[in-house]
C-alpha positions in Angstrom: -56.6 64.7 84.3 -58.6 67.2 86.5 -60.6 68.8 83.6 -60.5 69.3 80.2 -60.1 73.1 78.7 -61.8 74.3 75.9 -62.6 71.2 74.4 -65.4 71.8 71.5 -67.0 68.9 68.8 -68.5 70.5 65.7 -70.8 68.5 63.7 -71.0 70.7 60.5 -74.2 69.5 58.1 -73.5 66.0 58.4 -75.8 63.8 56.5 -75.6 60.1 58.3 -76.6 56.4 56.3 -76.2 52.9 56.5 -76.1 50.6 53.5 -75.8 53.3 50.8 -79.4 55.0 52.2 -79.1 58.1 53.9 -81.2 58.4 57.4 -80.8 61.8 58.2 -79.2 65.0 56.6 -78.5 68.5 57.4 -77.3 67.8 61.2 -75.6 70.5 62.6 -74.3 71.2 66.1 -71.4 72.7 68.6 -71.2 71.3 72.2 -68.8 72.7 74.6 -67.1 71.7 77.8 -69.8 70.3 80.5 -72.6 70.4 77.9 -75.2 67.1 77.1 -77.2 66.4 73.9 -80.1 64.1 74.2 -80.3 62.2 70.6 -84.4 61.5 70.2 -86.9 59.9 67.7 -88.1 56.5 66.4 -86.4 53.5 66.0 -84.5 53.3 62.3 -84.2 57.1 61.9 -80.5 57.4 63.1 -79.3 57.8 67.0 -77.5 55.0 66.8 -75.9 55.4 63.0 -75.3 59.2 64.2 -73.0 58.2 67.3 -71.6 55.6 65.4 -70.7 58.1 63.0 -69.5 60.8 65.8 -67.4 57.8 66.8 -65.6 56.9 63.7 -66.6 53.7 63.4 -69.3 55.1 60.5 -68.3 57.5 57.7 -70.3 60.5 57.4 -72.1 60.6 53.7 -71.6 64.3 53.8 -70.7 66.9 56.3 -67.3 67.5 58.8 -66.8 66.7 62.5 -64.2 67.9 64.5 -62.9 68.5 67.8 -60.7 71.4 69.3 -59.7 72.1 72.9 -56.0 72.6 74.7 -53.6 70.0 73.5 -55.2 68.8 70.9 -53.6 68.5 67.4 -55.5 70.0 64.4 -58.2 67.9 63.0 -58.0 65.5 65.9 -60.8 62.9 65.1 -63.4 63.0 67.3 -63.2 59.0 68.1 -59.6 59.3 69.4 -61.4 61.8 72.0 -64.4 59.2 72.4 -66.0 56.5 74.5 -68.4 54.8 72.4 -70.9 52.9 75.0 -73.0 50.6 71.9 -75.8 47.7 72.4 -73.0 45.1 72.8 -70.9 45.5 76.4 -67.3 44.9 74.6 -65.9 41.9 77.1 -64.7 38.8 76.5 -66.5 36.1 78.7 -63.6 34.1 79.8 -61.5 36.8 81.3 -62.4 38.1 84.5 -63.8 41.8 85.1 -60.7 43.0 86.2 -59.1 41.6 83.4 -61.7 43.2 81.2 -61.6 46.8 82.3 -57.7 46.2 82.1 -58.3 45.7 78.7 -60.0 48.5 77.7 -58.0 51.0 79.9 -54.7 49.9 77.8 -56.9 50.3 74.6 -58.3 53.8 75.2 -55.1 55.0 76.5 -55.8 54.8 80.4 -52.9 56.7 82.4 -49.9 54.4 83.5 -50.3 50.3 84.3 -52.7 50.8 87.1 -56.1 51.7 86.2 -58.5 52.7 89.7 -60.7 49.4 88.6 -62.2 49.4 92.2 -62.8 53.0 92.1 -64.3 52.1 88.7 -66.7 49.4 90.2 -66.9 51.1 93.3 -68.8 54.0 91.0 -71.0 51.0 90.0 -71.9 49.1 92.9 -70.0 46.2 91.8 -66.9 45.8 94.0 -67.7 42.3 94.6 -67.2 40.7 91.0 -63.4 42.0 89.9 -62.5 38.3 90.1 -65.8 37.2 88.5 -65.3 36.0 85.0 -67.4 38.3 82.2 -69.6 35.4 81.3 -71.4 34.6 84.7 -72.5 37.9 84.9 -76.5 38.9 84.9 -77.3 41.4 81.7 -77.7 44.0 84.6 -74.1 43.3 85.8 -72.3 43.4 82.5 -74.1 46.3 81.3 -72.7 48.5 84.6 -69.2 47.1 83.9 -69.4 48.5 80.6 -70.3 51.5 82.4 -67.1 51.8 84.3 -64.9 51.5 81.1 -66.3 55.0 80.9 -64.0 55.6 84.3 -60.7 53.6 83.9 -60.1 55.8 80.8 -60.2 59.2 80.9 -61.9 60.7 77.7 -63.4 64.1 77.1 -66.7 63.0 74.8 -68.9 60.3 75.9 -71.3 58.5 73.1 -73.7 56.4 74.6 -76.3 54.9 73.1 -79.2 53.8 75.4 -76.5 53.4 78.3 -79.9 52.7 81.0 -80.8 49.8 79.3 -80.7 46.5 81.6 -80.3 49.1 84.6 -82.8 48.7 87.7 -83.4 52.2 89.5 -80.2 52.3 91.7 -78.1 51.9 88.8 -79.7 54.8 86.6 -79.1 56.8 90.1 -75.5 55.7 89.6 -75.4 56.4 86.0 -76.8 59.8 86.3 -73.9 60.4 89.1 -71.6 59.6 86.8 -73.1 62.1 83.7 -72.8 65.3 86.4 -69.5 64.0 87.7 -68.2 64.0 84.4 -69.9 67.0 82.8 -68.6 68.8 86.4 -65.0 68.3 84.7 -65.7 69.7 81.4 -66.8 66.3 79.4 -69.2 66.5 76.6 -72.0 63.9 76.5 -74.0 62.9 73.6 -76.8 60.1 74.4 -79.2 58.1 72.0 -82.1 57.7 74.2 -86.1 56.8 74.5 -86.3 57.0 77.8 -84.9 60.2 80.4 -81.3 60.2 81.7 -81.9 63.0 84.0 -80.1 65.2 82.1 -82.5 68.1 82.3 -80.2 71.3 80.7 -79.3 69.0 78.0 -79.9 70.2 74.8 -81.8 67.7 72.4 -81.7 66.3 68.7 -84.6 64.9 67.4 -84.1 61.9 64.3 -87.1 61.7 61.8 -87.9 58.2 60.1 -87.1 59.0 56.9 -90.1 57.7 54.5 -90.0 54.4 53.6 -88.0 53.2 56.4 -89.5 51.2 59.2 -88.6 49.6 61.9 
């Protein structure tokens, strides 16, 4: 897929919780193709309960989201449109990387048997370790294999929350190669971040700790 065309999410006065508490209410916001929205504030206000949410993995307490865009059917969910990059980096230790991003390429719907997995890692720096089982990878490592799921699956909306965590310098150079290569195509990106991404046209959401909630 070259590009994506008119592919819109619409958050719509979502209010977002964990546990039966709400952390944040009243969110709305419409990102279009090749657009980035940096989501801000304290720890235990909501970034990650909000992409969570985005994702489907969360129910919203209130509120719609919804995607639109050429081919899509009506009320898509916006999680079948997804890549949801969490804390954890989603591979099993016995199986090598290869086997791995194999994995996840058949899971979000990668096009035909062959994934580009060395294209993938290439994009990475991490040719060297397709063979490598999961497990004897450093934090570093894994982290930028969980990165190139992002590539072996192609996926309008990216959610990624803190995605330059565990990354030394030349990967965040990587990682922000990746964000204008894929916002180039017409992808939407929606980050949870304390520190920059060098997205600097991205719009930005700032979270509030809601009282009596701490970290």
């Amino acid at each position: 897929m070259a590009g994506w065309r008119n592919f819109r999410l619409t958050a719509a006065n979502l209010t977002i919780g964990r546990g039966g508490q709400a952390l944040a209410s009243g969110l709305s916001f419409n990102l279009d193709c090749g657009q980035a929205l940096l989501v801000t504030g304290p720890n235990g206000a909501g970034k990650s309960t909000l992409l969570r949410t985005l994702a489907g993995l969360l129910s919203a307490m209130e509120g719609a989201i919804f995607v639109t865009g050429e081919g899509l059917e009506p009320e898509t969910p916006a999680g079948l449109c997804a890549h949801y990059l969490g804390h954890a980096d989603g591979m099993k230790a016995a199986l090598t990387v290869r086997e791995n991003l194999h994995f996840w390429s058949a899971m979000l719907g990668g096009r035909g048997p062959q994934p580009d997995i060395t294209g993938a890692l290439l994009s990475v720096g991490l040719p060297h370790v397709a063979d490598f089982p999961a497990g004897y990878l450093s934090a570093g490592q894994k982290r930028r294999v969980a990165l190139a799921r992002l590539l072996v699956a192609e996926r309008p909306l990216w959610l990624l929350d803190e995605p330059a965590t565990a990354l030394d310098t030349a990967s965040q150079d990587r990682l922000g190669t990746m964000m204008q290569a894929h916002r180039a195509r017409g992808g939407v990106i929606i980050a949870a971040t304390h520190a920059p991404l060098g997205l600097e046209d991205a719009r930005e959401l700032r979270l509030s700790e809601p009282a009596g909630v701490h970290s």
